[in-house]
C-alpha positions in Angstrom: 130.3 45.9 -19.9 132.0 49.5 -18.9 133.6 51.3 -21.4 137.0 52.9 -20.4 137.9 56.1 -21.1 140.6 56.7 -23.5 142.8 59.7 -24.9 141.7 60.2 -28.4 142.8 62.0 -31.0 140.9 63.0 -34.5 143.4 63.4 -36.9 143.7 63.5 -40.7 146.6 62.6 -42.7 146.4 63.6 -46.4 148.4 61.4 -49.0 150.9 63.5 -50.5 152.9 63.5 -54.2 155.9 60.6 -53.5 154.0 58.3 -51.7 154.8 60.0 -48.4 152.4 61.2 -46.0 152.3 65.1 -45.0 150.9 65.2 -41.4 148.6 68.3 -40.6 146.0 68.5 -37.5 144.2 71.3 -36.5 140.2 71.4 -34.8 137.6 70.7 -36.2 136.4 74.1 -36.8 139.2 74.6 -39.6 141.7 72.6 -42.3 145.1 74.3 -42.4 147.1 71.3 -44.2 150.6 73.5 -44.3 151.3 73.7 -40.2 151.7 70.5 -37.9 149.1 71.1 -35.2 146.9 68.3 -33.8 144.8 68.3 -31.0 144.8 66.0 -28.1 141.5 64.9 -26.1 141.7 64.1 -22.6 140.1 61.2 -22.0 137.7 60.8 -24.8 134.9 57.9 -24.2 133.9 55.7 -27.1 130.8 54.1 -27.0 131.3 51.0 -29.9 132.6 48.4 -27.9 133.1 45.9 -30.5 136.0 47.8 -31.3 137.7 48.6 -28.2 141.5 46.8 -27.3 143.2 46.3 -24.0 145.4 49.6 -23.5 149.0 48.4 -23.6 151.4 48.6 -21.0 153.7 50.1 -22.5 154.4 53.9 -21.7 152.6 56.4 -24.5 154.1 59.3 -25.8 151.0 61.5 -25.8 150.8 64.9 -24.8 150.1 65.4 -20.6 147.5 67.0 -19.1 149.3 70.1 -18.5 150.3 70.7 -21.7 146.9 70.2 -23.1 145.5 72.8 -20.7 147.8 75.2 -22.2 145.9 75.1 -25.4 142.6 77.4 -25.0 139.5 75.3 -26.1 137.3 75.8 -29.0 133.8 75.9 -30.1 132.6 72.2 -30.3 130.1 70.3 -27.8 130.7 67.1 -28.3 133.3 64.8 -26.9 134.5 62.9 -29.9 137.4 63.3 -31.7 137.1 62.7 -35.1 138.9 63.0 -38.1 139.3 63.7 -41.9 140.9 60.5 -44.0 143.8 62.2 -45.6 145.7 64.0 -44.0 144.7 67.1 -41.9 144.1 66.4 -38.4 140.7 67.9 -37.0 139.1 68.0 -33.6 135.1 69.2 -32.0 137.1 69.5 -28.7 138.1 72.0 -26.5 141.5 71.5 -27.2 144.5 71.3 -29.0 146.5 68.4 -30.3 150.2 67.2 -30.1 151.7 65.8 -33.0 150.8 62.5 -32.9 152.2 58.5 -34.5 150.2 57.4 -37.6 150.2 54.2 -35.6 145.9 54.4 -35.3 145.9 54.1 -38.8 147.6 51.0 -38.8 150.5 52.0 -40.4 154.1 51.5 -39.6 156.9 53.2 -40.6 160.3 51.3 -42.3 162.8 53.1 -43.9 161.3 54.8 -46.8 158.5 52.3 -47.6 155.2 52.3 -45.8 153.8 49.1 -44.5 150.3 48.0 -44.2 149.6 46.1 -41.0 147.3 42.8 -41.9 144.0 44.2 -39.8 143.8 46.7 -42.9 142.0 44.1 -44.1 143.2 44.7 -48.0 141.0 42.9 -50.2 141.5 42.1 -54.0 139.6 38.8 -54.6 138.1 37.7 -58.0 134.5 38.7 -57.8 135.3 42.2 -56.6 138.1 42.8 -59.0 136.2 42.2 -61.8 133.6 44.6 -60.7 132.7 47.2 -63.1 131.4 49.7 -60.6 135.1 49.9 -59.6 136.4 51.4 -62.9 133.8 54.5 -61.7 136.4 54.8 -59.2 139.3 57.5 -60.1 142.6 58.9 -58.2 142.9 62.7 -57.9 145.9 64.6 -57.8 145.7 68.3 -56.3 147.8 71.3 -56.2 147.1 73.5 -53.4 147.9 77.4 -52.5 146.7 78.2 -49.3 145.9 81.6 -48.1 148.5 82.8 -45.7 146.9 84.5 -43.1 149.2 86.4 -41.2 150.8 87.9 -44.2 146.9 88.1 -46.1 148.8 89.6 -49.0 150.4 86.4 -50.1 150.0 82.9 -50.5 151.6 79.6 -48.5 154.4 77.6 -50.8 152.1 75.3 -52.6 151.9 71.7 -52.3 150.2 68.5 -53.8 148.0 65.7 -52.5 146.1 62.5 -53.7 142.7 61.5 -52.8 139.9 59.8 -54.9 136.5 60.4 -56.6 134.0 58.6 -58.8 131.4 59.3 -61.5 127.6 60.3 -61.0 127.1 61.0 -64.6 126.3 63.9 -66.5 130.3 64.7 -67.3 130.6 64.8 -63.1 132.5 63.8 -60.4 132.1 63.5 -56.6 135.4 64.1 -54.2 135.4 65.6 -50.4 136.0 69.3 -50.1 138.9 69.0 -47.9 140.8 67.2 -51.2 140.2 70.2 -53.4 140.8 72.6 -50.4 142.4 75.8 -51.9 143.2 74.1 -55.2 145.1 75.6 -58.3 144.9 72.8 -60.3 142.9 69.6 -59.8 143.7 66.2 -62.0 142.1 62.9 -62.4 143.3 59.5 -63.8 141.1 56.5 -64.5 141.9 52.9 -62.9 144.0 51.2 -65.8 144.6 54.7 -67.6 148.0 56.6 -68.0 146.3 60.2 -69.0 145.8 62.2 -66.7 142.8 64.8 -67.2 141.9 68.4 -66.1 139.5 68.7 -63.5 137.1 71.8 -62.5 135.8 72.0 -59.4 131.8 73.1 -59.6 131.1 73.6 -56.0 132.7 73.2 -52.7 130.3 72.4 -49.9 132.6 72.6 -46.9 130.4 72.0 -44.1 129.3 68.7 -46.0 132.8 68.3 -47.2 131.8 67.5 -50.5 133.2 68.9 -53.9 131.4 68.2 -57.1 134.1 67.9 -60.4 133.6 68.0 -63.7 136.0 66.8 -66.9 135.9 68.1 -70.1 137.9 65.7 -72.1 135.4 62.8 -74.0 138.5 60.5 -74.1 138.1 60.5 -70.5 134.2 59.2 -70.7 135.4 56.8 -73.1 133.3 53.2 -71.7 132.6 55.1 -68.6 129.8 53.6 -65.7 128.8 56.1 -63.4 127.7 54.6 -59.8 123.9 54.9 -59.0 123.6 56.1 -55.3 121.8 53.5 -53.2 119.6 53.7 -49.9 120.6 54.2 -46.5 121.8 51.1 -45.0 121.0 49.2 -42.1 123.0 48.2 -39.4 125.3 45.2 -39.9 124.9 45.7 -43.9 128.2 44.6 -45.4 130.1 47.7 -47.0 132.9 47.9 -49.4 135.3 51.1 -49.7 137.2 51.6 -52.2 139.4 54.4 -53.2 143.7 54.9 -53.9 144.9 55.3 -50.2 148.7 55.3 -49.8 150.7 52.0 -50.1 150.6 52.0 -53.4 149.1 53.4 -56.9 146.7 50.8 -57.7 143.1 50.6 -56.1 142.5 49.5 -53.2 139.1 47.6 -51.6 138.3 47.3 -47.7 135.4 45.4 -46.1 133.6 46.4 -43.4 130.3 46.4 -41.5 127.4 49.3 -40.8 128.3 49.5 -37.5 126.1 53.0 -36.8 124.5 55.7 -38.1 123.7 59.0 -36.4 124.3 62.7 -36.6 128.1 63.1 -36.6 130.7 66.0 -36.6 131.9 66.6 -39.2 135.8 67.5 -39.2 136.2 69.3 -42.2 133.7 71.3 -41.4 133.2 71.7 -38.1 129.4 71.0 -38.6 127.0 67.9 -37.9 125.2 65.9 -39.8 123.7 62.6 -40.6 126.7 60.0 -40.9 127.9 56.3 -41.1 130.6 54.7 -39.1 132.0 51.6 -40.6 134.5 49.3 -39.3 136.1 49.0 -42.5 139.7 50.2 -43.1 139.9 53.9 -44.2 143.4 55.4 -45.0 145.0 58.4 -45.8 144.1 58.7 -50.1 140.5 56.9 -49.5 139.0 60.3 -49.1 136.3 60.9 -51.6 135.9 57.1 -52.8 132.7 55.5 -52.6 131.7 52.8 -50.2 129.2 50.2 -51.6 126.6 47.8 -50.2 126.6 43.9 -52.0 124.5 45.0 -54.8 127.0 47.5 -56.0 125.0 50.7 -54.9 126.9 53.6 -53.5 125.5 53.8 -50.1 128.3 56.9 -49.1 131.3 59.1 -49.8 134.3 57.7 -47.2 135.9 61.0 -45.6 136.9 60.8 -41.5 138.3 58.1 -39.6 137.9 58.4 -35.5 141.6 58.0 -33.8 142.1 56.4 -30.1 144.0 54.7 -28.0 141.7 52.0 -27.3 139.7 51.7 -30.7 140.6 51.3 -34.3 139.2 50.8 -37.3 136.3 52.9 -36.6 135.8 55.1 -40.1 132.7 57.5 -41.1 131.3 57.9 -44.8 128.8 60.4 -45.9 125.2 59.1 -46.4 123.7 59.3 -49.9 120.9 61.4 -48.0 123.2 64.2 -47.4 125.2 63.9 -51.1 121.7 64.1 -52.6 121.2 67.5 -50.3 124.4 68.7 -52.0 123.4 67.9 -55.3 120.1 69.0 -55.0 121.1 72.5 -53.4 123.5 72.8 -56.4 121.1 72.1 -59.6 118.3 74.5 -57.4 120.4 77.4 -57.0 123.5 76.9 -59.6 126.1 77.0 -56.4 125.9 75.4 -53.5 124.4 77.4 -50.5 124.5 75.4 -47.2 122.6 73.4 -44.8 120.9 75.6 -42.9 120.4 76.1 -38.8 117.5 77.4 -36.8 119.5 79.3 -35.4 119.0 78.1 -31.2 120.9 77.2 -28.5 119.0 74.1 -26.7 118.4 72.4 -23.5 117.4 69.1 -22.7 113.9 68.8 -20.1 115.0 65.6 -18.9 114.3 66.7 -15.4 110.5 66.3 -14.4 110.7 68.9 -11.9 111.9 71.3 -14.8 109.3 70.8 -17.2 106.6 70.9 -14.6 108.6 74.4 -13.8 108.0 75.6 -17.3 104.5 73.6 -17.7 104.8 71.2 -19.9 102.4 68.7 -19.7 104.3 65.6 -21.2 107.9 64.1 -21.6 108.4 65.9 -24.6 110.4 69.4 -25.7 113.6 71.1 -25.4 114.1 74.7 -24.0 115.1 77.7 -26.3 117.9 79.0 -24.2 119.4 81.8 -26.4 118.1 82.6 -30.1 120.9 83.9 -32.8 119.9 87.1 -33.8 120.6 86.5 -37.4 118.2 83.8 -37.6 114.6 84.6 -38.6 113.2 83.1 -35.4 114.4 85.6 -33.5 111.2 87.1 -34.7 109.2 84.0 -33.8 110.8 82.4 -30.6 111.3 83.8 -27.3 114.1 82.4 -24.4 112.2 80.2 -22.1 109.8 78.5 -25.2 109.4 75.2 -25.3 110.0 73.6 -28.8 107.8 70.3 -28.7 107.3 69.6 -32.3 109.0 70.3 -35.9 106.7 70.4 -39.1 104.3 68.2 -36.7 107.5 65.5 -35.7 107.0 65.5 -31.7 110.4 66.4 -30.2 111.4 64.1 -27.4 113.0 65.6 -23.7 116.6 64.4 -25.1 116.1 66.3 -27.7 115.3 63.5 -30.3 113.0 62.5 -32.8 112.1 59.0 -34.3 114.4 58.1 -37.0 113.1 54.7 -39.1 111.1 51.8 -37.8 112.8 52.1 -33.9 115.4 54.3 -33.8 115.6 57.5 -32.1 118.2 60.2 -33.6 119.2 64.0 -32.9 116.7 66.7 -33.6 119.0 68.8 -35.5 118.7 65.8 -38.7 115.4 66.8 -39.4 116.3 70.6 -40.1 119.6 69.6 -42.2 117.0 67.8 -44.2 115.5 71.3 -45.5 116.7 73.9 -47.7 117.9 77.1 -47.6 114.9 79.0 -47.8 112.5 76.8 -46.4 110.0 77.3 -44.6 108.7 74.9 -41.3 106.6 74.7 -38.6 107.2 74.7 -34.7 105.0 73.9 -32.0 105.6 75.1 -28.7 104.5 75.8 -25.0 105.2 79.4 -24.3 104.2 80.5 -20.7 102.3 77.0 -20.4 99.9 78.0 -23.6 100.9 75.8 -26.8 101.0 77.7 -30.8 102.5 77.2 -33.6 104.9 79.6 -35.6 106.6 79.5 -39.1 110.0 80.4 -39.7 112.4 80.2 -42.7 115.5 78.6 -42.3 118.9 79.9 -43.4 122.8 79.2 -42.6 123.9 80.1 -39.7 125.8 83.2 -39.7 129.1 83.3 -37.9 131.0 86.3 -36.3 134.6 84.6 -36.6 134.3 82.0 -39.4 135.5 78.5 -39.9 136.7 79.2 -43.9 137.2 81.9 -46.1 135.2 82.5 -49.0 136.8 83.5 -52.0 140.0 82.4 -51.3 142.2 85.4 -49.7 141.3 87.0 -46.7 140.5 90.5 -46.5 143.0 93.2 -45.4 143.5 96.9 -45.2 147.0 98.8 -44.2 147.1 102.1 -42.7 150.4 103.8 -42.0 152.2 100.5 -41.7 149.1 99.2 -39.5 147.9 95.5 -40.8 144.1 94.9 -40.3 142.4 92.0 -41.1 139.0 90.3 -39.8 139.1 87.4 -37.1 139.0 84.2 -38.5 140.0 80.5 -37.2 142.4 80.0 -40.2 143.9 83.3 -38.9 143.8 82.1 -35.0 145.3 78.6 -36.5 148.4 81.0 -38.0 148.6 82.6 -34.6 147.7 80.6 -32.1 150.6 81.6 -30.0 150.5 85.5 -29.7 146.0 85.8 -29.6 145.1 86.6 -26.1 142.9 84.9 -24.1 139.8 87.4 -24.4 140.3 87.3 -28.0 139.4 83.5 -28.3 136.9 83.8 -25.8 134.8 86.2 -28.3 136.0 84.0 -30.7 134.6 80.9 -29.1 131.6 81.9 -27.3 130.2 85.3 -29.2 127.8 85.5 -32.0 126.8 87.9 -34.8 124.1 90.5 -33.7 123.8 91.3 -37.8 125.0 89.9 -40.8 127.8 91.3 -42.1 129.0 91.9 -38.4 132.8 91.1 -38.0 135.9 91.2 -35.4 138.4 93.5 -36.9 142.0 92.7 -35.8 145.5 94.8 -35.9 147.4 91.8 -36.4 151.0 93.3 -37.0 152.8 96.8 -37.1 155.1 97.2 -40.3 157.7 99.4 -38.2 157.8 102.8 -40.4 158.7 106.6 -38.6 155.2 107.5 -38.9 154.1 105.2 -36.5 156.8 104.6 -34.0 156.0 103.3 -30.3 153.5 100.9 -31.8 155.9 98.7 -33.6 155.5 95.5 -30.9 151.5 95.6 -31.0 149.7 92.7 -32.6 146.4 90.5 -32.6 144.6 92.9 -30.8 140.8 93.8 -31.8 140.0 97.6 -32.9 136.5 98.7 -31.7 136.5 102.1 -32.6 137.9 104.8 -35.4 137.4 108.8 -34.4 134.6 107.4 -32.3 133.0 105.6 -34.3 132.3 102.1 -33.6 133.7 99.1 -36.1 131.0 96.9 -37.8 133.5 95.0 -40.2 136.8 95.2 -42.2 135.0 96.9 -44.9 133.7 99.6 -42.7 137.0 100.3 -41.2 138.3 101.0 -44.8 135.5 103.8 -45.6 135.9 105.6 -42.2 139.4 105.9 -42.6 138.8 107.4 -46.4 136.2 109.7 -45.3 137.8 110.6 -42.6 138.6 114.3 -42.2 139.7 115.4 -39.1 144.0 116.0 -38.1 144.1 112.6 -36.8 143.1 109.1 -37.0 142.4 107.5 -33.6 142.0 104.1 -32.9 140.9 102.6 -29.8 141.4 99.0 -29.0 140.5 96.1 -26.4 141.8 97.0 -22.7 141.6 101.0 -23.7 144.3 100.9 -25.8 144.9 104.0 -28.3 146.9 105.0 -31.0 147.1 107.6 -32.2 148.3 108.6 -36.3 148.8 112.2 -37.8 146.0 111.5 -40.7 148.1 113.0 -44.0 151.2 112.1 -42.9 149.4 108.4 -42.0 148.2 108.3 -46.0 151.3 110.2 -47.4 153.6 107.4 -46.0 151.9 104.2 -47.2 153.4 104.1 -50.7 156.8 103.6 -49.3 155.7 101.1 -46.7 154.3 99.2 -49.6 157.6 99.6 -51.6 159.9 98.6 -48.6 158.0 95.0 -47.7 157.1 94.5 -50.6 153.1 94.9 -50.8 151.3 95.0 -53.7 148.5 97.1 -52.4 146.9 98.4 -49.4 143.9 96.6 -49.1 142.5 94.1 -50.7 140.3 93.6 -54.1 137.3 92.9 -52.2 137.6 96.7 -50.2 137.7 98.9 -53.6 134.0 99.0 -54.1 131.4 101.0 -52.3 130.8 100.6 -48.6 127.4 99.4 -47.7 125.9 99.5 -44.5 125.1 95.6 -43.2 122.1 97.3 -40.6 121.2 100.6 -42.7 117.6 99.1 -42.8 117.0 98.1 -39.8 116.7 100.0 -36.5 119.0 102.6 -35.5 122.2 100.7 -34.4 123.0 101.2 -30.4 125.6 99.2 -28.1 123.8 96.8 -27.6 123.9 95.7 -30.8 127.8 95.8 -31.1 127.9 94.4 -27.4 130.1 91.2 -28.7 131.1 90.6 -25.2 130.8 86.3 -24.7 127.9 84.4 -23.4 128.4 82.8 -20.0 130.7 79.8 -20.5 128.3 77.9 -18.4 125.8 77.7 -21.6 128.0 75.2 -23.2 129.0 73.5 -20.2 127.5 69.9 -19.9 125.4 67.3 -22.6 122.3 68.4 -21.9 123.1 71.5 -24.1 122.1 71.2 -27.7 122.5 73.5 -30.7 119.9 73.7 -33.5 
């Protein structure tokens, strides 16, 4: 049976202090829970047809066509919109989202009260409610204090949330990241309790969107079970979530089915890995409960729900195969340090007329397109090899590998699998002659990141001149004033070296000493006296070792300004004073400047060239990432 297309949306609605529900969407690349921006999909395709519903008749208020387009797209490759459970909505699109009805959640609106529809499938019977595994189960209240980006100085108004988490032992806790996002002060109660008890959050692994807690207090251990984490399921295996979604302060339980499990995006983080989409109810609150399989084995953490038109109930939990990555990556290293990437742009050799092109003798292999050149393979892999197998796993044309008994799943799930660190094996067909090379695997390093580590963003002011590094948060902030050729570096450039960053000016603090620049904003700085930007940091020594009468900086489009140098310095004290700045750069700027590339080659353009990749490498399915 055909499967119509439908306008999706991936959207994530976090359950706020009051029972209310605070509405924030943004793509999946980034979490911003403070602004209302969602992103709309034109039509989105889904595949599970056991969920799909006649499209009403009725005329929807979505977003049109044209007012989609205005939004520029972003980095994602897939066509699926999906989305975190509580709150924030997220997108892998290319576009951005109108605000949109909480009606996909199955919600509705009445007064002041919120009212469960009956196909949320609430559950509360005998058996399950005298479970013990459920008293594992706990409801989290956070207080966040979000960066504000435009203004890197400061902080957002601060606000508070819900979510849930349960107990792996040890005095620890498991929750998703985006619950704990930017916290200040995290809190956890116990089903039956009426104490509530300070949390700490370990680690934060965004791109999983997990967060591991711990609680001090013994009273709060007092009788406690922690869950055992059980195997990955099968298809069709009956699953329970349970968790403290809005509708009400006790816990709630939804059944559902396994209804598939593959490599999935992951909103929160904008990454993709292994996941499971269930057809049990997932609400706004059920972020970071467990879901369970009959014998009372956590099988997953529930954290995204996929919005549509034409499809509901369709919710995602994280396997226990990539919670025990997290864990394991935290007791190895004492923090959490990522999945890591090879570090390759992909193409599929579905085409028999291409692989006899690049001789390959079999229906196996994808092409090496483009190689990152922070990724140790640059020193292995070539543009035009042939990847055919991965630590001896033979790598199908579509860019799969075998997954279980007779299942076939993404080629990217056997390298989230390893370690930071880690070292593998690839076979492939260079110039029709087949070899294998080794290559250690590490994050992938990005020129304009998804999050912020550390909290605040960097800054530095110069004579009333705000610069900061590119970042999507920041783009999220400023969506409206960035210019096109700004978010096309932003979507389709990569890091030539770590370290590497896009400085922007992002606003003029109007002062005499720099007069005529006082409307410029969001434009990137490439050079100072000459000298050619590598990052935020670097910016800040040139301008304090520079010596010369003036400080020139030149900007995208050939754009200069131009600063008397002492009178520049002399005046930022009372620019500080008079908007109220409590320094001129940030912490993270005091210390010595060190060179990202000292030890490697002497740097030319070419290595600063961050001018985009051809659009056209991201342009249809056959195009993979690794």
């Amino acid at each position: 049976m055909a499967v119509a297309a439908a306008n999706s949306w991936f959207s994530v609605l976090t359950s706020t202090a009051g029972g209310g529900t605070s509405r924030c969407s943004h793509r999946l690349f980034s979490t911003s829970p403070r602004r209302p921006c969602s992103s709309f999909i034109p039509k989105a395709t889904s595949q599970n047809q056991n969920v799909l519903k006649k499209s009403s008749s009725s005329p929807r208020h979505s977003p049109s066509q044209k007012e989609a387009g205005k939004k520029f797209p972003r980095r994602s490759k897939n066509e699926r919109p999906l989305a975190n459970a509580d709150g924030r909505s997220c997108t892998n699109e290319a576009g951005r989202s109108q605000p949109i009805t909480i009606k996909s959640f199955g919600l509705q609106r009445k007064g002041k009260g919120v009212l469960l529809d009956s196909k949320e499938q609430q559950v509360e019977t005998g058996s399950i409610q005298d479970a013990t595994f459920l008293n594992a189960v706990v409801k989290v209240y956070c207080t966040h204090t979000a960066p504000d980006y435009s203004l890197p100085w400061q902080k957002h108004r601060q606000y508070t949330s819900t979510g849930s988490a349960f107990m792996i032992g040890d005095g620890k806790l498991l929750t998703n990241a985006h619950c704990v996002e930017h916290d200040t002060q995290v809190k956890v109660k116990k089903r039956g309790d009426d104490t509530k008890y300070v949390a700490k959050v370990l680690a934060r692994g965004v791109e999983c969107d997990i967060a591991l807690l711990s609680v001090e207090s013994k009273d709060f251990w007092k009788g406690a079970e922690p869950l055992s984490l059980g195997r990955l399921p099968r298809l069709q295996d009956a699953v329970t979530v349970v968790g403290y979604p809005l509708g009400g302060d006790t816990i709630s339980v939804t059944k559902g089915v396994v209804s598939r499990i593959e490599v999935t995006s992951y909103a929160h983080g904008s990454s993709e890995l292994l996941g499971i989409q269930i057809d049990a109810a997932i609400n706004p609150g059920n972020s970071g409960g467990p879901a369970f399989n009959d014998d009372g084995d956590c099988i997953g953490v529930a954290f995204q729900v996929y919005r549509s038109d034409d499809a509901e109930n369709i919710g995602y939990v994280i396997p226990t195969t990539v919670v025990s990555h997290f864990l394991e990556d935290y007791e190895r290293n004492g923090k959490y340090c990522g999945f890591p990437c090879l570090g390759v742009l992909l193409q599929k050799l579905e085409n028999p007329a291409l692989r006899a092109c690049l001789k390959v003798p079999s229906n196996e292999g994808v092409l090496v397109r483009k190689v990152e050149p922070t990724s140790d393979v640059s020193n292995v892999l070539k543009e035009g090899d042939v990847i055919v197998s991965f630590d001896g796993v033979h790598v199908g044309c579509e860019g799969t590998v075998p997954f279980r008994s007779s299942e076939r799943i993404a080629f990217r799930y056997l390298i989230s699998q390893k370690f930071t660190g880690d070292s593998v094996e690839l076979g492939i067909i260079r110039a029709g002659e087949f070899m294998k090379v080794q290559a250690v695997l590490k994050p992938r390093v990005h020129l304009v990141p998804y999050h912020i580590e550390g909290g605040q963003p960097s800054y530095l002011i110069v004579a009333g001149l705000v610069f900061t590094p590119l970042s999507d948060p920041l783009i999220e902030e400023e969506e409206d004033s960035i210019g096109l050729k700004l978010l096309t570096k932003a979507r389709y450039s990569s890091a030539k070296f770590e370290g590497q960053q896009i400085v922007v000016l992002s606003q003029v603090l109007a002062n005499e000493v720099n007069i005529g620049y006082e409307d410029m904003s969001n434009e990137q700085v490439l050079k100072l006296n000459g000298t050619r930007i590598k990052n935020i940091h670097h910016l800040a020594h040139l301008v304090d070792s520079s010596k010369g009468k003036y400080l020139v900086f030149e900007f995208e489009d050939n754009i200069l300004v131009a600063l008397p140098r002492e009178e520049a310095l002399s005046a930022s004290a009372s620019i500080l004073k008079d908007y109220g700045i409590p320094a001129e750069r940030s912490s993270d700027l005091l210390g010595p400047y060190v060179d990202p590339i000292e030890q490697n080659e002497a740097t030319n353009q070419h290595k600063f060239d961050d001018s985009p990749v051809s659009n056209s490498e991201f342009g249809y399915e056959g195009l993979l990432s690794a």
